[in-house]
C-alpha positions in Angstrom: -122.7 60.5 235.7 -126.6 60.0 236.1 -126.0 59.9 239.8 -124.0 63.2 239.7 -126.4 64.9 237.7 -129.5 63.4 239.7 -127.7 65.0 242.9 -127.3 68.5 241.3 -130.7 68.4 241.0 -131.5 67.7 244.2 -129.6 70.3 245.5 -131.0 72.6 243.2 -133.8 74.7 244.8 -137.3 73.9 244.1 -138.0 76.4 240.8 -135.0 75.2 239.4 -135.5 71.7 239.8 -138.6 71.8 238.2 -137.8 73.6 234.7 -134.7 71.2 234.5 -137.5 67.8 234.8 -138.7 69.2 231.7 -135.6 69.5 230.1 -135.9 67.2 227.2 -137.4 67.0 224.2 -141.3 67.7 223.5 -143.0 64.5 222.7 -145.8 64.3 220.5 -149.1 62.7 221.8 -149.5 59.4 220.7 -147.9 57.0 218.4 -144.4 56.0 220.3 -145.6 52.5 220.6 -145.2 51.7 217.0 -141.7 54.1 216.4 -139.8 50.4 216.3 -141.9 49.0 213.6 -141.2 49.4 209.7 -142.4 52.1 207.7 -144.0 52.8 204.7 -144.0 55.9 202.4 -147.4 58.2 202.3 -148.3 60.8 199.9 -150.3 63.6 201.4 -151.8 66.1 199.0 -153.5 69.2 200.2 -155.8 71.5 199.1 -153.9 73.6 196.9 -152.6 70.1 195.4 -149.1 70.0 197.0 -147.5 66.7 198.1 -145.5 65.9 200.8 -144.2 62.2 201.3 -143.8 61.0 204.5 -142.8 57.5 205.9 -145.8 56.1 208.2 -145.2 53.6 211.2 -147.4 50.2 210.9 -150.0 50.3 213.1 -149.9 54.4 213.6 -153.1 55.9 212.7 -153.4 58.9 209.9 -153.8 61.5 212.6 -150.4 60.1 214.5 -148.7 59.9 211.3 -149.9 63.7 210.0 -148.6 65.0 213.5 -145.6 63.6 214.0 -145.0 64.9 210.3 -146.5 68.0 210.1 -148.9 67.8 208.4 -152.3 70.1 208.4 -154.1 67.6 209.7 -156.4 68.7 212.8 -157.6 66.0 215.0 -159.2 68.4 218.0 -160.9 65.5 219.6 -157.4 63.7 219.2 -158.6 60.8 217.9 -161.6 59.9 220.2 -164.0 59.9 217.4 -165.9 63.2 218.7 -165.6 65.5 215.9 -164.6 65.1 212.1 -161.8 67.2 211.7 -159.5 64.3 210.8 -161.7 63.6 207.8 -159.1 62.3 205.5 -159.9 61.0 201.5 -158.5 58.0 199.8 -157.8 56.2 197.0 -160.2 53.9 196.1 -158.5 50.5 196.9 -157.1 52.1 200.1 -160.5 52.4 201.4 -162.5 49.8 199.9 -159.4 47.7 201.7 -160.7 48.8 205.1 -163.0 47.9 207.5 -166.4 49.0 207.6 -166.4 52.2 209.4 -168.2 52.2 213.1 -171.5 53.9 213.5 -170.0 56.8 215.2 -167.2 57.0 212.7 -170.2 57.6 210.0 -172.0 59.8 212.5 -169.1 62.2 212.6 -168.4 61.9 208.7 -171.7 62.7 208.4 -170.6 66.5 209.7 -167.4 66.7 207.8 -166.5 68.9 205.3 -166.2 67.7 201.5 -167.2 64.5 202.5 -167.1 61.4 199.6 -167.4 58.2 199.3 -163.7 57.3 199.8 -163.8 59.5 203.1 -162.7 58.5 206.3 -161.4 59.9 209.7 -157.7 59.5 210.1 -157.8 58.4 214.2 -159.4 55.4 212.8 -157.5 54.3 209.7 -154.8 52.6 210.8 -151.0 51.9 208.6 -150.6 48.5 207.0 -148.1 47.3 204.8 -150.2 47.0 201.5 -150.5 50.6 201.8 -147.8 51.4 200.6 -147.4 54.5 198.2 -150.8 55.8 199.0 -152.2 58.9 198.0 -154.0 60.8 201.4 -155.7 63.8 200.3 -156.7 66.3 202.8 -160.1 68.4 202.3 -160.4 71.9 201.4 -161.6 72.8 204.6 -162.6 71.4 207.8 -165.7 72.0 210.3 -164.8 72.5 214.6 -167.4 73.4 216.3 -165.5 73.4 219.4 -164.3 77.0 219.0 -164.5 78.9 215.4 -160.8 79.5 214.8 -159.5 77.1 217.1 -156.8 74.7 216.0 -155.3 72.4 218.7 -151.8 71.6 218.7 -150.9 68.0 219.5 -149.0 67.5 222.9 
């Protein structure tokens, strides 16, 4: 079968044969590495206090997680640490349970909007299995100074 349909396409012209390379499904950007490892459930709560609970690959990061799931969660840098509009809060033992945030993790905190004690950038928080259940809450608002307006979508 794959040799019949890898023939058609050959013989296809050129236009055609492109636009049917693209034929599947979109993939998101980032994250596919991890799609065979277990899950765990996540709360997210926005900003007008609606939850959404979504299950959360180990060893995704927030961002990954929030697009595959669709959840309003920017990430224009995607996840390169160059802007703050990932900047995620959460619960207390959740974060006091991390890492010490980088330098230029804190340098781009240090821009975000709402920012807390408990906040973090979700490119850099990655899923583990003792968090489990966690509560995410998403600011009111985020800062891009890439382009006022702009929101990226992931790829």
């Amino acid at each position: 079968m794959l040799r019949g349909v890898a023939r058609e396409l050959l013989r296809a012209p050129l236009r055609r044969r492109a636009r049917a390379l693209h034929a599947g499904l979109p993939r998101l950007h980032g994250g596919s590495e991890f799609l065979s490892n277990p899950t765990i459930s996540i709360t997210w709560k926005n900003k007008d206090s609606d939850e959404v609970t979504t299950d959360a690959h180990i060893g995704m990061s927030l961002l990954q997680v929030a697009h595959r799931n669709g959840i309003d969660l920017e990430g224009a840098c995607e996840g390169v640490i160059a802007c703050s509009t990932c900047h995620c809060i959460l619960e207390d033992e959740v974060f006091d349970s991390l890492e010490e945030a980088s330098e230029e993790e804190e340098d781009m905190l240090d821009q975000a909007f709402g920012l807390t004690h408990t906040s973090r950038l979700g490119c850099q928080v990655k899923i583990t299995e003792d968090m489990e259940g966690m509560v995410v809450t998403l600011p009111a608002a985020t800062r891009n100074f890439y382009v006022d307006g702009h929101v990226p979508q992931p790829h």
